[in-house]
C-alpha positions as CSV (number, residue, x, y, z in Angstrom):
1,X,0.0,0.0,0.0
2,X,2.5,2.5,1.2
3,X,5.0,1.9,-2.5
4,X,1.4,3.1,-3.9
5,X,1.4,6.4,-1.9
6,X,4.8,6.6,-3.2
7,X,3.9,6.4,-7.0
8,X,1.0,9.2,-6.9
9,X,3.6,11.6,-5.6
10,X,5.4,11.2,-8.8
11,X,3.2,14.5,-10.4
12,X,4.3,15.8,-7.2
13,X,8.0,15.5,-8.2
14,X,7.8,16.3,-11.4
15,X,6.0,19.7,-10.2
16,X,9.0,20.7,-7.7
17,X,11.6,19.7,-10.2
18,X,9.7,21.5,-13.0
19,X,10.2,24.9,-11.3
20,X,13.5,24.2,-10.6
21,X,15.0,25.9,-13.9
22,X,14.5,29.3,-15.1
23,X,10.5,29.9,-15.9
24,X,10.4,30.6,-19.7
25,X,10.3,34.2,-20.4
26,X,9.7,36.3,-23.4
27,X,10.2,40.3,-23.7
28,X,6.8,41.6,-22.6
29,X,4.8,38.3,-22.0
30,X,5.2,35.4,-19.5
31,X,3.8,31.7,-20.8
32,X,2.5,29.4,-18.3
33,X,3.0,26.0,-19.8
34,X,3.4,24.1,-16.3
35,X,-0.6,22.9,-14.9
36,X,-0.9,20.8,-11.7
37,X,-3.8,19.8,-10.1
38,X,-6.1,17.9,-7.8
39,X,-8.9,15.8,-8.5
40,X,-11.9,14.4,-7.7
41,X,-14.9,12.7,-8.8
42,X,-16.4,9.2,-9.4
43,X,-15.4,5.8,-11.2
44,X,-18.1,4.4,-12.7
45,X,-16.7,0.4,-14.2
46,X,-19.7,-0.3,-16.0
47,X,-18.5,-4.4,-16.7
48,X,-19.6,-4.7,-12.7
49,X,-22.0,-1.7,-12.3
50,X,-20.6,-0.7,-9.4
51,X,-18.8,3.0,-9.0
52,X,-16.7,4.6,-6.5
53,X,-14.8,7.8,-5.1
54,X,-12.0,9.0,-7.0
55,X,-8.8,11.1,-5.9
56,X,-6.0,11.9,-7.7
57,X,-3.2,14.3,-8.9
58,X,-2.4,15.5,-13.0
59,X,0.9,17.5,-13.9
60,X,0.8,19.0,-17.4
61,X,3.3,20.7,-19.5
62,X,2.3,22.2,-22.3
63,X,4.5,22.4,-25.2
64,X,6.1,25.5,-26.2
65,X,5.6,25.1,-30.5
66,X,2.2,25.4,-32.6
67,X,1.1,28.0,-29.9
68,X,1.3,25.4,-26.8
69,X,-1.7,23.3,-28.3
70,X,0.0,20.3,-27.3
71,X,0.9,19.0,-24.2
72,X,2.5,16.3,-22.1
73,X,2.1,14.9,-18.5
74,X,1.3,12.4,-15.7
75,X,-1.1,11.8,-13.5
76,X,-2.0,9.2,-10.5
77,X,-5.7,8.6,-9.2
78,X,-6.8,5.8,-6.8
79,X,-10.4,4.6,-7.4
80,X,-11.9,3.3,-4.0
81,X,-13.8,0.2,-5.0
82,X,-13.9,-2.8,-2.7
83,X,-10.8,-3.6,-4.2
84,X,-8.5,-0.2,-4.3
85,X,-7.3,0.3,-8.0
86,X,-4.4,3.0,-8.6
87,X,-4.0,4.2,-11.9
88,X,-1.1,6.0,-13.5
89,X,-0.7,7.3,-16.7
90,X,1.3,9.6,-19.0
91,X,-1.3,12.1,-21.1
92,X,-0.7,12.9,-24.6
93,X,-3.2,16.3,-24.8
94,X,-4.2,18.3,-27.5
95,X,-5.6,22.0,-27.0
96,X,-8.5,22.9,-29.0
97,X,-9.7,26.8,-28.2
98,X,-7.2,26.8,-25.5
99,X,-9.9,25.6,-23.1
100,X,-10.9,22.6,-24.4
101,X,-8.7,19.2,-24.3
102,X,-8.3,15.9,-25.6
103,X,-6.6,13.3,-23.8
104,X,-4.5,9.6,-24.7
105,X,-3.1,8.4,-22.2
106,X,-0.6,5.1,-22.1
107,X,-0.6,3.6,-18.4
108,X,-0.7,0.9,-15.5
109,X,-3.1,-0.3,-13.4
110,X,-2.4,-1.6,-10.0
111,X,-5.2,-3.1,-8.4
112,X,-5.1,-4.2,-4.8
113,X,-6.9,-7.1,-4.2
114,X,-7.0,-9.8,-1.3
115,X,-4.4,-12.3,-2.7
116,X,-2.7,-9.6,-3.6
117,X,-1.4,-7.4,-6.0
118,X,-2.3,-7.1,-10.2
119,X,-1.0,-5.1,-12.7
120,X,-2.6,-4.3,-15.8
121,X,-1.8,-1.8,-18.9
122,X,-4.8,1.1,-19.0
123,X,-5.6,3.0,-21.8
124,X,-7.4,6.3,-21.2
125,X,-9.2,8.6,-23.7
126,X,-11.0,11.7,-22.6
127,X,-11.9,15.2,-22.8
128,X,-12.0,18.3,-20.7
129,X,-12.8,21.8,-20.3
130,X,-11.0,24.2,-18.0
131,X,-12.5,27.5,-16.8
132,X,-10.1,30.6,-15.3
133,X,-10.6,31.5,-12.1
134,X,-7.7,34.4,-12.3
135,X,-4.2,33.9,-10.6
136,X,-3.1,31.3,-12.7
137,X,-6.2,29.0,-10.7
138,X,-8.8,27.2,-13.0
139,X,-11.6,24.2,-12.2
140,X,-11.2,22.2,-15.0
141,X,-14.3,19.7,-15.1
142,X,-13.6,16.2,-17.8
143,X,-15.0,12.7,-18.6
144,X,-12.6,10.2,-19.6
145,X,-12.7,6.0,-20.7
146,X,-10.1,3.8,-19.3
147,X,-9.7,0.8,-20.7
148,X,-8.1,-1.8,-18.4
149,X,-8.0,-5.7,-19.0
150,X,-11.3,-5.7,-21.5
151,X,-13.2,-3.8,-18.8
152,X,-14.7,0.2,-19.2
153,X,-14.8,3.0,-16.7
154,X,-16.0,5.8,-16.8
155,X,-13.9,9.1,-15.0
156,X,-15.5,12.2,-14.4
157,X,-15.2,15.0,-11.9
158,X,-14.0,17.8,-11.6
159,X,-10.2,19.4,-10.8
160,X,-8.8,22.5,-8.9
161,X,-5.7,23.0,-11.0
162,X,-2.6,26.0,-11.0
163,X,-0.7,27.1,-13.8
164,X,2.5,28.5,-13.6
């Protein structure tokens, strides 16, 4: 349990490392490509019909070519089902109208269950919207379908995110 705690921090890391460097600055204007964020809602695994509280962390960086409409990241959630599944994943997003987002994401499942242990490859697809709250803050709200061992889930909530 606790190596799982371990591996949702990652975003975490990647945030602290991220603003390490010197912030990329032009002349007059300042681009926030970094974007982490907290998030909760609900998974809904519609093979068992059963759905449960979701939690997790997302790191973006969006890349700085073709007007930062692309972007790159990781993210960790744990889905509290009977059985406690921990998902990690690495986001491939593209920006449409700067607000609106696409997601592919390449990733693991860990699921924890009484004999132990299982690991299983997850593919998510998705979409989001994002809406600034000023400060660099935003709620981004998003639906997403993770595909993990020929089963479906559905992901939605909503996030509390910061760029910077």
């Amino acid at each position: 349990m606790q190596r799982y705690i371990y591996i949702l921090l990652i975003p975490i890391y990647i945030f602290i490392f991220s603003i390490l460097p010197n912030i990329h600055l032009e002349a007059e204007e300042k681009h926030l490509n970094n974007d982490i964020s907290v998030f909760l809602g609900a998974t809904s695994n519609l093979d068992h019909d059963d759905t449960a509280f979701t939690l997790g962390v997302d790191y973006e960086y969006l890349l700085p070519f073709a007007e930062r409409m692309f972007g790159i990241g990781v993210f960790g959630e744990v889905a509290f089902f009977d059985e406690e599944e921990y998902l990690i994943g690495f986001p491939l997003s593209l920006h449409l109208f700067h607000h609106l987002r696409l997601i592919a994401a390449p990733g693991i499942a860990i699921i924890d269950e009484d004999h132990g242990t299982e690991e299983e490859f997850l593919f998510r697809l998705g979409a989001g919207y994002a809406f600034e709250l000023g400060n660099g803050f935003n709620i981004k709200t998003g639906i997403t379908v993770d595909f993990i061992d020929d089963e479906v889930s559905l992901v939605y909530g909503a996030a509390l995110g910061y760029e910077f």
